[in-house]
C-alpha positions, 0 to 999 in steps of 0.5 A: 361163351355168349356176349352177356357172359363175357360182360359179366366175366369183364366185370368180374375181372374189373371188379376184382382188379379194383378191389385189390389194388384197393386192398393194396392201398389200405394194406400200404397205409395200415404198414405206414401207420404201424411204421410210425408206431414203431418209430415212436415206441420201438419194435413190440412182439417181436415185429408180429402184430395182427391188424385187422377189423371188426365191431368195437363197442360205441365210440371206440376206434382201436383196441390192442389185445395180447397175451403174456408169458408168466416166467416172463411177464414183459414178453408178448405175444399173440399180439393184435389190434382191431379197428372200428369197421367205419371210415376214419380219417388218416390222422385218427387211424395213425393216432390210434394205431400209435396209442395201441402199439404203446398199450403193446409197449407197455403203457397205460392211459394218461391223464394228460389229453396231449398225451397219446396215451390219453384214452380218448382220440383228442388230436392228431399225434405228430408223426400222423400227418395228411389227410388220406380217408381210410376204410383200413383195409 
């Protein structure tokens, strides 16, 4: 192998190596934020929620999704949640994780904007502290 390939191979292998431990990172603070989610509302879908990233309508930074079983309305299943692809703060990534695990407990939006139940982000929820940026994944 010549010289300007083995250049291209070390940048590879540079370039893989910062992806992942970028990737591990992200991955460490998406279980941070779905820890306090479940501290906060309790284990839902039996501890199997799907995270993951994707284009979201103007303005929305998560959404929960699921199914339900009809003999038994208050079991979930095929549990998911999406987030907006663009970068967002650590305390409105956490805050909105934990609103979506409450859709997932359960709970509906409130009217109350100090609820984080409240349909808009408003404020960081308790738990949510630091200021890490995130790109969650």
């Amino acid at each position: 192998m010549g010289r300007l390939g083995l250049r291209y191979l070390l940048l590879g292998i540079v370039s893989l190596a910062l992806f992942a431990s970028t990737a591990q990172a992200d991955n460490a603070r998406v279980a941070r934020a779905q820890a306090i989610a479940v501290e906060h509302w309790g284990n839902v879908c039996d501890g199997k929620v799907k995270v993951t990233r994707g284009t979201l309508p103007r303005g929305m930074a998560g959404l929960a999704s699921y199914r339900f079983n009809v003999k038994s309305p208050d079991r979930y299943y095929d549990c998911a949640m999406t987030f907006s692809r663009g970068r967002i703060s650590w305390r409105k990534f956490c805050s909105v994780m934990v609103h979506e695990y409450g859709h997932l407990a359960g709970q509906g939006h409130s009217p109350d904007p100090a609820d984080i139940m409240f349909p808009r982000y408003v404020k960081p929820f308790g738990g949510c502290s630091g200021s890490n940026p995130v790109k969650p994944f």
